[in-house]
TORBA-907757 format. One record per residue (C-alpha): chain; x, y, z. Coordinates in steps of 0.5 Angstrom, whole numbers, plus 500, padded with zeros to 3 digits. Example, Ala and Ser with C-alpha at 12.3 -4.5 7.8 and 13.67 -1.06 7.14 Angstrom:
<rs>
{'A' {525 491 516}}
{'A' {527 498 514}}
</rs>
This chain:
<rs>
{'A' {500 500 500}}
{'A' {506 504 502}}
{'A' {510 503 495}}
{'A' {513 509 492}}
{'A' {513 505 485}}
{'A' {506 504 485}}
{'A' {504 511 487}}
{'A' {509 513 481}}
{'A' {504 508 476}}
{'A' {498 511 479}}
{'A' {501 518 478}}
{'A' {503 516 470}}
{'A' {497 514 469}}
{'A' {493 519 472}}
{'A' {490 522 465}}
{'A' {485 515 466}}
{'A' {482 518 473}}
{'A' {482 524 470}}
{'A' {478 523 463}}
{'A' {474 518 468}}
{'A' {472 524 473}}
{'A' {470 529 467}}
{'A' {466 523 465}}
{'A' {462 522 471}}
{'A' {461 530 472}}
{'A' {459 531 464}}
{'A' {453 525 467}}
{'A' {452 527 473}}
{'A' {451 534 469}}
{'A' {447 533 464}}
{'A' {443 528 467}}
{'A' {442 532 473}}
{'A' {438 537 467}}
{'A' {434 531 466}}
{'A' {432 529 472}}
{'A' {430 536 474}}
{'A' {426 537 468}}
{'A' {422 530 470}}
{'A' {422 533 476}}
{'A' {418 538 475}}
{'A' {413 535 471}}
{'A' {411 530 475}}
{'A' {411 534 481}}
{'A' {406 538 478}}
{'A' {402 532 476}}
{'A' {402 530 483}}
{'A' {398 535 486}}
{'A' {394 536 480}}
{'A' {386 537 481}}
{'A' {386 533 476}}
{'A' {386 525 477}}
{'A' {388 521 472}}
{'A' {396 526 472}}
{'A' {396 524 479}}
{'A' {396 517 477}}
{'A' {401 517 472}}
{'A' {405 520 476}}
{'A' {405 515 482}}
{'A' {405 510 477}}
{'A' {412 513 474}}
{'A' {415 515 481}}
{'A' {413 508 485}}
{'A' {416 504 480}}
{'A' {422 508 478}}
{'A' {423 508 485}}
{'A' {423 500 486}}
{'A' {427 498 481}}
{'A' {434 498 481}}
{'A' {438 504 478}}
{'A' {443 498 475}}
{'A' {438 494 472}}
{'A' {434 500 468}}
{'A' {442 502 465}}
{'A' {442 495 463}}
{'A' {435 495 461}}
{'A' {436 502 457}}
{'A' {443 501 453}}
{'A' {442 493 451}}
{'A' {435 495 449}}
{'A' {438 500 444}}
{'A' {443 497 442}}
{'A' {439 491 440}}
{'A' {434 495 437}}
{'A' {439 498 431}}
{'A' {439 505 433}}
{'A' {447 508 432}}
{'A' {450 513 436}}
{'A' {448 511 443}}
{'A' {454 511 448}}
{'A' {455 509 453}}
{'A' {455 516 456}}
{'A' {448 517 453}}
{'A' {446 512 456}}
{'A' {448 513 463}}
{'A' {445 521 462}}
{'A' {439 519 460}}
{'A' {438 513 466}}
{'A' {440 517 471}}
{'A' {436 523 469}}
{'A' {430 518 469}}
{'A' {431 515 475}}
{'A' {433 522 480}}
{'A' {426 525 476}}
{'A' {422 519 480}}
{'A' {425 522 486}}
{'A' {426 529 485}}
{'A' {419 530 483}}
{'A' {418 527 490}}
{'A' {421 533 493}}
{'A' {418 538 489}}
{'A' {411 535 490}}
{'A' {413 535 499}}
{'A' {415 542 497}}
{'A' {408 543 494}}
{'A' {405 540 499}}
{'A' {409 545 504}}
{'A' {405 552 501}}
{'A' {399 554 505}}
{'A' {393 552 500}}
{'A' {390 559 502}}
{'A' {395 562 497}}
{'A' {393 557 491}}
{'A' {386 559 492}}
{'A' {387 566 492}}
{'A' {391 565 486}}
{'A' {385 561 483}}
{'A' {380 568 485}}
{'A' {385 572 481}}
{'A' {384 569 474}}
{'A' {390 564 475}}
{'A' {390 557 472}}
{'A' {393 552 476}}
{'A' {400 551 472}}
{'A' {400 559 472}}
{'A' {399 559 480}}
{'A' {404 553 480}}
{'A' {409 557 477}}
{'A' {409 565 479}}
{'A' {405 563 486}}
{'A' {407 557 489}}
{'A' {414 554 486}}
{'A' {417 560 488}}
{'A' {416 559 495}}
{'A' {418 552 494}}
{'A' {425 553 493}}
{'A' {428 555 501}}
{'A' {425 548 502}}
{'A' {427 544 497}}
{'A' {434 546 496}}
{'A' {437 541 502}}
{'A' {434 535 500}}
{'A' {435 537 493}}
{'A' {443 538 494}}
{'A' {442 531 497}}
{'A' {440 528 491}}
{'A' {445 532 487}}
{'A' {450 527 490}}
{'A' {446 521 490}}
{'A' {446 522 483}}
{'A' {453 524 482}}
{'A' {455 516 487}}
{'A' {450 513 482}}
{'A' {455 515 477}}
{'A' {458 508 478}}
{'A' {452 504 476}}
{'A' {454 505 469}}
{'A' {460 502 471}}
{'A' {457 494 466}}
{'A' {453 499 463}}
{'A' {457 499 456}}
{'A' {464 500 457}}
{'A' {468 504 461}}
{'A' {466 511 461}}
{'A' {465 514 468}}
{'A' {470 514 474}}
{'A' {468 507 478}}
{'A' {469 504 470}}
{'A' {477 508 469}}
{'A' {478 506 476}}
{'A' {477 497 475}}
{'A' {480 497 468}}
{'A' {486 501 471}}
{'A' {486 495 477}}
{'A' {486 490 472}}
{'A' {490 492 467}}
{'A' {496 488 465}}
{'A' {501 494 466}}
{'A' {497 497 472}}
{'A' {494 491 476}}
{'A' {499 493 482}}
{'A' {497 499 483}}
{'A' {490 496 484}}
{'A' {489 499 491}}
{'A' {492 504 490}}
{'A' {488 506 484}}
{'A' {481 504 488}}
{'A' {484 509 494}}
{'A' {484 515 489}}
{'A' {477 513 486}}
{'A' {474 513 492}}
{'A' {477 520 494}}
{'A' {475 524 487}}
{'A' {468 522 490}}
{'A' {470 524 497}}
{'A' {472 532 494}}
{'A' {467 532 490}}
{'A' {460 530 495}}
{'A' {463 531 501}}
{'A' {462 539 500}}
{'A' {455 539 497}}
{'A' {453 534 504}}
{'A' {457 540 507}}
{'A' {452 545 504}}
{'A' {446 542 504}}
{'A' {446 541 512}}
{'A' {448 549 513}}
{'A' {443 551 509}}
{'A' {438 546 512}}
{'A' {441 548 518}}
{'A' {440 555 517}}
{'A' {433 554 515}}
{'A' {431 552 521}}
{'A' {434 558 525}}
{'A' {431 562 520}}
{'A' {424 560 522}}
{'A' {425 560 530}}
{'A' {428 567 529}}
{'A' {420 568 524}}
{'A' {416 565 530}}
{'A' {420 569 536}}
{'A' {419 576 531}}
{'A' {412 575 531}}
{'A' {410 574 538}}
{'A' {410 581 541}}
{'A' {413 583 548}}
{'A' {407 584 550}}
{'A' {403 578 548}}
{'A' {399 574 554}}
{'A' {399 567 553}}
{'A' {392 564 555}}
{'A' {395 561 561}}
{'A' {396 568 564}}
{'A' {390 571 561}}
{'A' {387 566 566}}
{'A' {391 568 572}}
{'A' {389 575 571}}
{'A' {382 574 571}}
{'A' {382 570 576}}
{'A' {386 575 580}}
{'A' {381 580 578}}
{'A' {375 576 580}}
{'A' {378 575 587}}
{'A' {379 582 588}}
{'A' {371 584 587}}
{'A' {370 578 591}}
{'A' {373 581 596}}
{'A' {371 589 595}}
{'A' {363 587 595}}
{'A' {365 583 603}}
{'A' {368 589 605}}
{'A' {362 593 602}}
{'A' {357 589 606}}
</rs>
Protein backbone atom coordinates (compact mmCIF):
# COMPACT_ATOMS: atom_id res chain seq x y z
CA UNK A 1 0.00 0.00 0.00
CA UNK A 2 2.82 2.23 0.79
CA UNK A 3 5.04 1.28 -2.27
CA UNK A 4 6.50 4.71 -3.79
CA UNK A 5 6.61 2.45 -7.27
CA UNK A 6 2.83 2.09 -7.53
CA UNK A 7 2.01 5.41 -6.68
CA UNK A 8 4.32 6.31 -9.57
CA UNK A 9 2.24 4.11 -11.88
CA UNK A 10 -1.04 5.67 -10.71
CA UNK A 11 0.28 8.77 -11.23
CA UNK A 12 1.70 7.85 -14.78
CA UNK A 13 -1.39 7.03 -15.74
CA UNK A 14 -3.42 9.57 -14.09
CA UNK A 15 -4.84 11.05 -17.37
CA UNK A 16 -7.27 7.57 -16.99
CA UNK A 17 -8.79 9.18 -13.47
CA UNK A 18 -9.15 12.18 -15.25
CA UNK A 19 -11.17 11.26 -18.35
CA UNK A 20 -13.05 9.17 -15.80
CA UNK A 21 -13.85 12.16 -13.70
CA UNK A 22 -14.84 14.38 -16.31
CA UNK A 23 -16.94 11.68 -17.64
CA UNK A 24 -18.96 11.25 -14.58
CA UNK A 25 -19.57 14.90 -13.96
CA UNK A 26 -20.61 15.40 -18.06
CA UNK A 27 -23.28 12.31 -16.71
CA UNK A 28 -24.00 13.44 -13.69
CA UNK A 29 -24.66 17.18 -15.25
CA UNK A 30 -26.72 16.59 -17.84
CA UNK A 31 -28.47 13.86 -16.38
CA UNK A 32 -29.08 16.24 -13.55
CA UNK A 33 -31.01 18.39 -16.28
CA UNK A 34 -33.07 15.57 -16.99
CA UNK A 35 -34.11 14.64 -14.00
CA UNK A 36 -34.90 18.24 -13.22
CA UNK A 37 -37.05 18.67 -16.09
CA UNK A 38 -39.06 14.97 -15.20
CA UNK A 39 -39.00 16.38 -11.81
CA UNK A 40 -40.89 19.25 -12.29
CA UNK A 41 -43.29 17.56 -14.58
CA UNK A 42 -44.58 14.89 -12.46
CA UNK A 43 -44.32 16.85 -9.31
CA UNK A 44 -47.15 19.06 -10.93
CA UNK A 45 -49.07 16.15 -11.82
CA UNK A 46 -49.09 14.85 -8.68
CA UNK A 47 -50.78 17.72 -6.93
CA UNK A 48 -52.79 18.15 -10.17
CA UNK A 49 -56.76 18.64 -9.47
CA UNK A 50 -57.22 16.28 -11.93
CA UNK A 51 -56.92 12.52 -11.32
CA UNK A 52 -55.85 10.71 -13.94
CA UNK A 53 -52.22 12.84 -14.22
CA UNK A 54 -52.16 12.21 -10.56
CA UNK A 55 -52.21 8.39 -11.45
CA UNK A 56 -49.71 8.68 -13.95
CA UNK A 57 -47.58 10.16 -12.08
CA UNK A 58 -47.74 7.58 -9.20
CA UNK A 59 -47.32 5.21 -11.39
CA UNK A 60 -43.91 6.49 -12.78
CA UNK A 61 -42.27 7.38 -9.28
CA UNK A 62 -43.26 4.09 -7.59
CA UNK A 63 -42.05 1.89 -10.16
CA UNK A 64 -38.90 3.87 -11.04
CA UNK A 65 -38.45 3.85 -7.30
CA UNK A 66 -38.73 0.02 -7.05
CA UNK A 67 -36.56 -1.17 -9.63
CA UNK A 68 -32.83 -1.16 -9.42
CA UNK A 69 -30.76 1.94 -11.14
CA UNK A 70 -28.70 -1.04 -12.54
CA UNK A 71 -31.23 -2.84 -13.93
CA UNK A 72 -32.81 -0.13 -16.12
CA UNK A 73 -29.24 1.14 -17.38
CA UNK A 74 -29.20 -2.51 -18.64
CA UNK A 75 -32.31 -2.39 -19.70
CA UNK A 76 -32.02 0.88 -21.69
CA UNK A 77 -28.71 0.27 -23.43
CA UNK A 78 -29.19 -3.30 -24.61
CA UNK A 79 -32.52 -2.59 -25.66
CA UNK A 80 -31.12 0.18 -27.76
CA UNK A 81 -28.42 -1.47 -28.88
CA UNK A 82 -30.26 -4.60 -29.98
CA UNK A 83 -33.05 -2.28 -31.68
CA UNK A 84 -30.38 -1.21 -34.33
CA UNK A 85 -30.45 2.36 -33.31
CA UNK A 86 -26.64 3.88 -34.13
CA UNK A 87 -25.04 6.35 -32.19
CA UNK A 88 -25.89 5.63 -28.66
CA UNK A 89 -22.88 5.51 -26.18
CA UNK A 90 -22.53 4.55 -23.25
CA UNK A 91 -22.46 8.03 -21.88
CA UNK A 92 -25.82 8.57 -23.69
CA UNK A 93 -27.07 5.86 -22.07
CA UNK A 94 -26.12 6.55 -18.44
CA UNK A 95 -27.67 10.26 -19.05
CA UNK A 96 -30.74 9.27 -19.83
CA UNK A 97 -30.83 6.26 -17.05
CA UNK A 98 -29.98 8.66 -14.42
CA UNK A 99 -31.90 11.38 -15.47
CA UNK A 100 -35.11 9.24 -15.63
CA UNK A 101 -34.27 7.25 -12.39
CA UNK A 102 -33.34 10.79 -10.20
CA UNK A 103 -36.81 12.39 -11.98
CA UNK A 104 -38.95 9.62 -9.85
CA UNK A 105 -37.30 11.03 -6.78
CA UNK A 106 -36.87 14.57 -7.35
CA UNK A 107 -40.57 14.85 -8.48
CA UNK A 108 -41.16 13.73 -4.80
CA UNK A 109 -39.36 16.38 -3.36
CA UNK A 110 -41.06 19.00 -5.43
CA UNK A 111 -44.68 17.61 -4.87
CA UNK A 112 -43.58 17.47 -0.68
CA UNK A 113 -42.43 21.24 -1.41
CA UNK A 114 -45.94 21.68 -2.82
CA UNK A 115 -47.73 20.19 -0.35
CA UNK A 116 -45.64 22.62 2.06
CA UNK A 117 -47.57 26.10 0.68
CA UNK A 118 -50.54 26.80 2.30
CA UNK A 119 -53.55 25.84 0.12
CA UNK A 120 -54.94 29.50 0.78
CA UNK A 121 -52.53 30.76 -1.65
CA UNK A 122 -53.56 28.59 -4.34
CA UNK A 123 -57.13 29.28 -4.05
CA UNK A 124 -56.47 33.04 -4.04
CA UNK A 125 -54.50 32.43 -6.94
CA UNK A 126 -57.62 30.53 -8.44
CA UNK A 127 -59.97 33.79 -7.25
CA UNK A 128 -57.61 36.06 -9.38
CA UNK A 129 -58.00 34.37 -13.04
CA UNK A 130 -55.04 32.11 -12.47
CA UNK A 131 -54.93 28.73 -14.09
CA UNK A 132 -53.32 25.90 -11.89
CA UNK A 133 -50.20 25.65 -14.07
CA UNK A 134 -49.88 29.64 -13.84
CA UNK A 135 -50.66 29.48 -10.22
CA UNK A 136 -47.96 26.74 -9.86
CA UNK A 137 -45.44 28.61 -11.66
CA UNK A 138 -45.74 32.33 -10.39
CA UNK A 139 -47.26 31.58 -6.86
CA UNK A 140 -46.67 28.50 -5.48
CA UNK A 141 -42.99 26.82 -7.15
CA UNK A 142 -41.28 30.18 -6.08
CA UNK A 143 -41.78 29.50 -2.52
CA UNK A 144 -40.86 26.09 -2.80
CA UNK A 145 -37.32 26.66 -3.43
CA UNK A 146 -36.23 27.42 0.48
CA UNK A 147 -37.67 24.07 1.17
CA UNK A 148 -36.49 22.05 -1.63
CA UNK A 149 -33.06 22.91 -2.12
CA UNK A 150 -31.61 20.69 0.90
CA UNK A 151 -32.85 17.37 -0.06
CA UNK A 152 -32.44 18.54 -3.57
CA UNK A 153 -28.60 18.92 -3.05
CA UNK A 154 -28.87 15.45 -1.61
CA UNK A 155 -30.14 14.24 -4.59
CA UNK A 156 -27.53 15.96 -6.62
CA UNK A 157 -24.79 13.72 -4.76
CA UNK A 158 -26.79 10.53 -5.23
CA UNK A 159 -26.97 11.13 -8.73
CA UNK A 160 -23.37 11.85 -8.89
CA UNK A 161 -22.52 8.06 -6.50
CA UNK A 162 -25.03 6.33 -8.94
CA UNK A 163 -22.43 7.53 -11.75
CA UNK A 164 -21.01 4.15 -11.15
CA UNK A 165 -23.91 1.92 -11.75
CA UNK A 166 -22.86 2.68 -15.35
CA UNK A 167 -19.87 0.75 -14.59
CA UNK A 168 -21.28 -2.79 -16.87
CA UNK A 169 -23.31 -0.62 -18.72
CA UNK A 170 -21.56 -0.65 -22.17
CA UNK A 171 -18.24 0.07 -21.64
CA UNK A 172 -15.81 1.91 -19.37
CA UNK A 173 -16.90 5.73 -19.31
CA UNK A 174 -17.40 6.90 -15.92
CA UNK A 175 -14.84 7.03 -12.76
CA UNK A 176 -15.75 3.54 -11.22
CA UNK A 177 -15.50 1.99 -14.88
CA UNK A 178 -11.64 3.93 -15.53
CA UNK A 179 -10.78 2.89 -12.14
CA UNK A 180 -11.54 -1.27 -12.61
CA UNK A 181 -9.99 -1.35 -15.99
CA UNK A 182 -7.06 0.61 -14.56
CA UNK A 183 -6.93 -2.30 -11.39
CA UNK A 184 -7.05 -5.00 -14.04
CA UNK A 185 -5.03 -3.86 -16.55
CA UNK A 186 -2.18 -6.22 -17.68
CA UNK A 187 0.41 -3.11 -16.87
CA UNK A 188 -1.47 -1.57 -13.91
CA UNK A 189 -3.01 -4.30 -12.21
CA UNK A 190 -0.25 -3.72 -9.12
CA UNK A 191 -1.50 -0.74 -8.58
CA UNK A 192 -4.98 -1.82 -8.03
CA UNK A 193 -5.30 -0.69 -4.68
CA UNK A 194 -3.91 2.23 -4.84
CA UNK A 195 -6.22 3.24 -8.23
CA UNK A 196 -9.32 2.00 -5.78
CA UNK A 197 -8.09 4.51 -2.96
CA UNK A 198 -7.98 7.40 -5.68
CA UNK A 199 -11.56 6.66 -7.08
CA UNK A 200 -12.98 6.61 -3.75
CA UNK A 201 -11.25 9.94 -3.01
CA UNK A 202 -12.30 11.82 -6.33
CA UNK A 203 -15.91 11.06 -5.16
CA UNK A 204 -15.21 11.86 -1.50
CA UNK A 205 -13.85 15.82 -2.92
CA UNK A 206 -16.58 16.01 -5.06
CA UNK A 207 -19.91 14.87 -2.31
CA UNK A 208 -18.39 15.61 0.32
CA UNK A 209 -18.78 19.35 0.07
CA UNK A 210 -22.39 19.38 -1.46
CA UNK A 211 -23.37 17.18 1.85
CA UNK A 212 -21.70 20.02 3.69
CA UNK A 213 -23.77 22.31 2.23
CA UNK A 214 -26.99 20.86 1.91
CA UNK A 215 -26.79 20.32 5.78
CA UNK A 216 -25.81 24.29 6.51
CA UNK A 217 -28.50 25.34 4.43
CA UNK A 218 -31.06 23.24 5.87
CA UNK A 219 -29.69 24.03 9.24
CA UNK A 220 -29.98 27.72 8.48
CA UNK A 221 -33.54 26.90 7.29
CA UNK A 222 -34.47 25.99 10.36
CA UNK A 223 -32.88 28.84 12.61
CA UNK A 224 -34.75 31.23 10.21
CA UNK A 225 -38.08 29.88 10.94
CA UNK A 226 -37.29 29.93 14.78
CA UNK A 227 -36.08 33.60 14.29
CA UNK A 228 -39.84 34.05 12.00
CA UNK A 229 -41.91 32.41 15.13
CA UNK A 230 -40.15 34.37 17.94
CA UNK A 231 -40.49 38.21 15.64
CA UNK A 232 -44.08 37.49 15.31
CA UNK A 233 -45.02 37.12 19.09
CA UNK A 234 -45.09 40.27 20.69
CA UNK A 235 -43.40 41.34 23.97
CA UNK A 236 -46.53 42.02 24.98
CA UNK A 237 -48.56 39.20 24.02
CA UNK A 238 -50.33 37.25 26.94
CA UNK A 239 -50.57 33.38 26.59
CA UNK A 240 -53.94 32.06 27.65
CA UNK A 241 -52.63 30.71 30.56
CA UNK A 242 -51.77 33.95 32.10
CA UNK A 243 -54.91 35.73 30.53
CA UNK A 244 -56.50 32.81 33.07
CA UNK A 245 -54.47 34.20 36.06
CA UNK A 246 -55.45 37.39 35.41
CA UNK A 247 -58.91 36.96 35.50
CA UNK A 248 -58.86 34.84 38.04
CA UNK A 249 -56.80 37.70 39.87
CA UNK A 250 -59.39 40.15 38.87
CA UNK A 251 -62.44 38.24 40.07
CA UNK A 252 -61.14 37.54 43.55
CA UNK A 253 -60.37 41.05 43.78
CA UNK A 254 -64.28 41.90 43.35
CA UNK A 255 -65.14 39.21 45.60
CA UNK A 256 -63.54 40.60 48.21
CA UNK A 257 -64.30 44.42 47.75
CA UNK A 258 -68.45 43.27 47.49
CA UNK A 259 -67.53 41.35 51.44
CA UNK A 260 -65.96 44.28 52.55
CA UNK A 261 -68.79 46.51 51.13
CA UNK A 262 -71.29 44.42 52.90
Amino acid sequence: MFDASKWELVWTHRQTFIDGTLSTLLMALFGLLIALALGVIFGLMSTSRSKAPRIIARVYVEFIQNTPLMLQALFLFYAVVFSGIEGFSALLCGIIALGIYHGAYISEVIRAGITAVPKGQLEAAYSQGFSHISAMFYIVLPQTIKIILPPMVNQVVNLIKNTSCMFLAGGAVDLISRTNAFAVGEGTGTAAGQGYIIGGVIFFIICFPLSMLASHWEKKLKMRDVATVKARKKPDDISDAELDMIIENKGGEGNGRVDGQS
